[in-house]
C-alpha positions as CSV (number, residue, x, y, z in Angstrom):
1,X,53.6,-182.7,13.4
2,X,49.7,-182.8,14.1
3,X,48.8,-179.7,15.4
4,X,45.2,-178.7,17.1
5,X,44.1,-175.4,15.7
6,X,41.5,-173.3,16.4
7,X,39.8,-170.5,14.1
8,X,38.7,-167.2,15.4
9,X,37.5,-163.4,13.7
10,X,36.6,-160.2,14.8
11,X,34.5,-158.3,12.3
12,X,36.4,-160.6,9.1
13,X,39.6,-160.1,10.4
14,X,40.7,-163.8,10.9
15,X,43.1,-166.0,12.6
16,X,44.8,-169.1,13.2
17,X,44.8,-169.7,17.3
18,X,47.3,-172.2,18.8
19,X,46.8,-173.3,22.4
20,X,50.9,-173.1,23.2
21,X,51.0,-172.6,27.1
22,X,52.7,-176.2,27.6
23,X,55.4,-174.7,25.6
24,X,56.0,-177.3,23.0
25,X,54.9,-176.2,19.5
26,X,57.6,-174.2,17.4
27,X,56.9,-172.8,13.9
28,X,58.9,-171.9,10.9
29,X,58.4,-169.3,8.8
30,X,57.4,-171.0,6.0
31,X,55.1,-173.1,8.0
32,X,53.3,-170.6,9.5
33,X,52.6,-169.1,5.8
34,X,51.5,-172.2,5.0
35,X,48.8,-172.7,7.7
36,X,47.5,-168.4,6.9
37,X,47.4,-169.5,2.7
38,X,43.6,-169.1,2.2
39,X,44.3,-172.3,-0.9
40,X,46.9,-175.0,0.5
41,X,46.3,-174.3,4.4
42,X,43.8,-173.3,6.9
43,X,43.8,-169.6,5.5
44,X,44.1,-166.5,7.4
45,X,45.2,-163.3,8.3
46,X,47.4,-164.1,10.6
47,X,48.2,-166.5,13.2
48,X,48.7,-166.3,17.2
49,X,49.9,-168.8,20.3
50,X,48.7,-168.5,23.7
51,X,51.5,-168.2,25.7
52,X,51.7,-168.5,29.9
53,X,53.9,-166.1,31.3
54,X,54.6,-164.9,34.9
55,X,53.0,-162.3,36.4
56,X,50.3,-162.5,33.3
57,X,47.4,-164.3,31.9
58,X,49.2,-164.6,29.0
59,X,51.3,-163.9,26.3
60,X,49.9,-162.9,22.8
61,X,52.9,-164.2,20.2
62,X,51.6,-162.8,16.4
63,X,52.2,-163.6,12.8
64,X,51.4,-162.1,10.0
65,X,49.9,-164.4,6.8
66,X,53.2,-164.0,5.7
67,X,54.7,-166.3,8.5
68,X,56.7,-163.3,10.0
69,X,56.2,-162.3,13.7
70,X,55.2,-158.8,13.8
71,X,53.6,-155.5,15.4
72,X,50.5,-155.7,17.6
73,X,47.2,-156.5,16.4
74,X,43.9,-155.3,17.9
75,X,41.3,-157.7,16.6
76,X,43.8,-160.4,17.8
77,X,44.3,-159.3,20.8
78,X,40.5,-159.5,21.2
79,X,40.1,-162.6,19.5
80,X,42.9,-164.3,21.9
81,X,41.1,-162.8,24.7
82,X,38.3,-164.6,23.8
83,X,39.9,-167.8,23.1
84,X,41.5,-167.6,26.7
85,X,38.3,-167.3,28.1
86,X,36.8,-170.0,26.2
87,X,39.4,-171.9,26.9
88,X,38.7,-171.9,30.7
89,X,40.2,-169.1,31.6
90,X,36.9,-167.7,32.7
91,X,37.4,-163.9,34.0
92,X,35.7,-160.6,33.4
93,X,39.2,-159.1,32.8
94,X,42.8,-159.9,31.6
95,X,46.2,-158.8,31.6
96,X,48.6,-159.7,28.7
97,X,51.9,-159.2,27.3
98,X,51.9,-158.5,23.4
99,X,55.0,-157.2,21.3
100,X,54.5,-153.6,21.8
101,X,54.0,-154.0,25.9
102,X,51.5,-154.8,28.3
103,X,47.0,-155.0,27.6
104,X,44.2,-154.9,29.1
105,X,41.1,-156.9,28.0
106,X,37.5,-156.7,29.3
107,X,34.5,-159.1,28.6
108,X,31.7,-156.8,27.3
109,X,27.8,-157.3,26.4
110,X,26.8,-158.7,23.6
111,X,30.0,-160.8,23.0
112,X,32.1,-157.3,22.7
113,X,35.9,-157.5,23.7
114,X,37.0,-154.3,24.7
115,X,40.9,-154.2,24.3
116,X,43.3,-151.4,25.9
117,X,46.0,-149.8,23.5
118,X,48.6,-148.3,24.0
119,X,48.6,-144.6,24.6
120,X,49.6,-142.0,21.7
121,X,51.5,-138.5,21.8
122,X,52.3,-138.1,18.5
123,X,50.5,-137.7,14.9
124,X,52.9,-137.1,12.0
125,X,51.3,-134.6,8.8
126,X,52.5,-136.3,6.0
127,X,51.4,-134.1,2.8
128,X,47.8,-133.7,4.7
129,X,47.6,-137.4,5.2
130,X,48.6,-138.7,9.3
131,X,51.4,-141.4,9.9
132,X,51.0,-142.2,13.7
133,X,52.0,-145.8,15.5
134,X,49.0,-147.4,17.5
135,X,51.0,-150.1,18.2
136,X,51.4,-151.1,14.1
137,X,52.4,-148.3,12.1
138,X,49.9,-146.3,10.3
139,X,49.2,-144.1,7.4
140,X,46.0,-142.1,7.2
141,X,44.2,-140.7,4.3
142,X,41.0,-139.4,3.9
143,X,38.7,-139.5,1.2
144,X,35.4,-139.1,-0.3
145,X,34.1,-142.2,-1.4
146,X,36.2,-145.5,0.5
147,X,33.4,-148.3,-0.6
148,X,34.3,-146.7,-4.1
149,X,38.1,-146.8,-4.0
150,X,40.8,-149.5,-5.5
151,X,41.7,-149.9,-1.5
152,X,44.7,-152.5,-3.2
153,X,45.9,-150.3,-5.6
154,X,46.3,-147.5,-4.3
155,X,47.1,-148.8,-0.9
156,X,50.2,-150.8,-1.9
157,X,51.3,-147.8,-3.5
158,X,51.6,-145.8,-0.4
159,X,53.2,-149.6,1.2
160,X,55.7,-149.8,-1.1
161,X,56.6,-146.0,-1.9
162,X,60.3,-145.0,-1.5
163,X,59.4,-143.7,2.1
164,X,57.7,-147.4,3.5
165,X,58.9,-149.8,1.2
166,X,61.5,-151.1,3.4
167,X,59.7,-151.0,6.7
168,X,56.4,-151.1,5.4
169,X,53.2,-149.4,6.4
170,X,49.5,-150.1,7.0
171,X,47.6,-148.0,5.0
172,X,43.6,-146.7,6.1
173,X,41.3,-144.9,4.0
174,X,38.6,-143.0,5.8
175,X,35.3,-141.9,5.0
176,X,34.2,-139.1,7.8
177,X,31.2,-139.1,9.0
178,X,31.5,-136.5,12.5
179,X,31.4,-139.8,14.9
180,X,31.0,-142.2,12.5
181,X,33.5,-143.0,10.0
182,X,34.5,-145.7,7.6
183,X,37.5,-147.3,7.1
184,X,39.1,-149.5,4.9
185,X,42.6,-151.0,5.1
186,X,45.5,-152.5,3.1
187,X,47.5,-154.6,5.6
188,X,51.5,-155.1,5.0
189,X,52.1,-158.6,5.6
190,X,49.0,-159.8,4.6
191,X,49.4,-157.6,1.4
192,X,46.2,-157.0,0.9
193,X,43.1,-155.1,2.2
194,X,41.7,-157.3,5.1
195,X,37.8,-156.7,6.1
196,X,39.1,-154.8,9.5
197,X,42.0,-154.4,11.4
198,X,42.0,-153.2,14.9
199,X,45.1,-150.6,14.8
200,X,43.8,-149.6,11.7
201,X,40.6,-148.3,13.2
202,X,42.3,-146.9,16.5
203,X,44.5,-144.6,14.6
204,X,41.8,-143.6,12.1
205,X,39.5,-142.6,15.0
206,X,42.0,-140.8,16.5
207,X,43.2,-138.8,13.3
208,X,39.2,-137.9,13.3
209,X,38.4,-137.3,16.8
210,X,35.7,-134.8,17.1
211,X,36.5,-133.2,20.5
212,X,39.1,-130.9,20.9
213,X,39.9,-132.7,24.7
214,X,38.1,-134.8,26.9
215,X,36.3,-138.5,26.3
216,X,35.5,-139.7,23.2
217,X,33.8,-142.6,21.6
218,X,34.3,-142.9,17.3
219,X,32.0,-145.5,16.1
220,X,33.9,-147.1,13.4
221,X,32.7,-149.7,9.9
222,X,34.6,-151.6,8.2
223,X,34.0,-154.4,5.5
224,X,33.3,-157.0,8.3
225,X,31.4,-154.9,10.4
226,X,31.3,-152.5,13.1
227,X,33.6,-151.5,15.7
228,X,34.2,-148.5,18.3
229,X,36.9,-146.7,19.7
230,X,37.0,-144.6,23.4
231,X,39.7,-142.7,24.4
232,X,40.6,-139.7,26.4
233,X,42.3,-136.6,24.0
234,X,44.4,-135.2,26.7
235,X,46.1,-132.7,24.8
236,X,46.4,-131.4,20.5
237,X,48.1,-135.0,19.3
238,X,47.7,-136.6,22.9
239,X,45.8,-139.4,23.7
240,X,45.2,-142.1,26.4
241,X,43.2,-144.4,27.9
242,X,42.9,-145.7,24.3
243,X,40.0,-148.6,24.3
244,X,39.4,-150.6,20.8
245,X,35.6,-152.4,21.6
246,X,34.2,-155.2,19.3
247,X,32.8,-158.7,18.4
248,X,35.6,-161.8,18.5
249,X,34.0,-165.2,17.2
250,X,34.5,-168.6,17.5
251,X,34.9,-170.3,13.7
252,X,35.8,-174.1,13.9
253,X,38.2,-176.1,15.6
254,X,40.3,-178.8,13.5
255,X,43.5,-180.5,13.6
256,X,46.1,-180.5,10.7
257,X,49.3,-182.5,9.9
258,X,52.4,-180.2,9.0
């Protein structure tokens, strides 16, 4: 099977993008693993399909690198906002259906997507560190020095504790900074640190939001660059109108036989 591919990141965080809305392409497992392995395929992070649905621009289908679907992603969700748009689908805003419900997308300056997530009421306290689900579950941790930290060590620890190992976890170290904090994240799935991911971020800037209620805006960097998240807090471990706002890139196009 030849497939047409296209490659797209958001700050590093990278993906396979397949143009599926006649509705013909179906992937294994193990193929889809093979077209994320950075050696013997394309290599990324993960891979997503453009979908048509009714009543939506589109429908965001995810996998992670290891060829499993899974939870939501936010730089793909901006990333396959962008490759709608580039694709034709030439609008100022969308409306998509993703695993964990229905988005909002909006096309920013500067080549920004700004991506609506969904809302969160709770935080969990998990021996001072926060477990919360921004649409991908998340653990939280802060600590001193994050450029300084064995981010894959020590996060695959937490990933694979007795607590996550089944299930797994994302897992975010966070350097706090008042509005500006750093963050680095090891992915399950990927099993690895990744240079951003979008939940990741989200539910770090909410664990550090700097308001007690009322807007807020968290500017947020990670390995691949910067990001920002806006949201209203609403209430102690409430908060909505969740926005996550970066850069999505065109890579390459190519075409690969499978």
């Amino acid at each position: 099977m030849t497939i047409t591919f296209y490659k797209y990141q958001g700050t590093g965080n990278d993906f396979v993008i397949i143009d599926n809305r006649k509705g013909d392409i179906e992937l294994t497992v193990n193929q889809v693993k093979h077209l994320c392995d950075r050696r013997f395929g394309i290599g990324a992070d993960g891979l997503m399909l453009l979908q048509t649905l009714p009543g939506y621009d589109f429908e965001m289908v995810y996998y992670n690198a290891d060829g499993r679907e899974s939870s939501m992603c936010g730089n793909g969700g901006r990333c396959l906002t962008k490759f709608a748009y580039d694709m034709g689908m030439h609008q100022d805003k969308f409306r998509f259906l993703a695993v964990d419900g229905e988005h909002e997308a909006a096309m920013a300056d500067h080549g920004w997507i700004n991506l609506k997530m969904k809302n969160v009421h709770t935080i969990e306290n998990r021996h001072g560190d926060a477990v919360l689900d921004t649409g991908s579950p998340h653990y939280v941790k802060s600590v001193p020095d994050v450029m300084g930290l064995d981010v894959f060590e020590e996060g695959r620890g937490i990933r694979y504790s007795k607590d996550y190992q089944e299930a797994g976890i994302n897992v975010n170290f966070v350097e706090n900074h008042g509005d500006r904090i750093i963050v680095r994240t090891y992915e399950r799935g990927v099993e690895d640190e990744t240079f951003s991911c979008g939940t990741g971020v989200t539910a770090a800037a909410l664990v550090f939001a700097h308001n007690d209620n009322g807007f807020n805006r968290v500017e947020v960097k990670t390995k691949g660059g910067n990001l920002a998240v806006e949201f209203d807090k609403t209430g102690e471990q409430r908060f909505e109108n969740i926005w996550l706002c970066g850069p999505a890139t065109f890579v390459y196009k190519g075409i690969i036989n499978i």
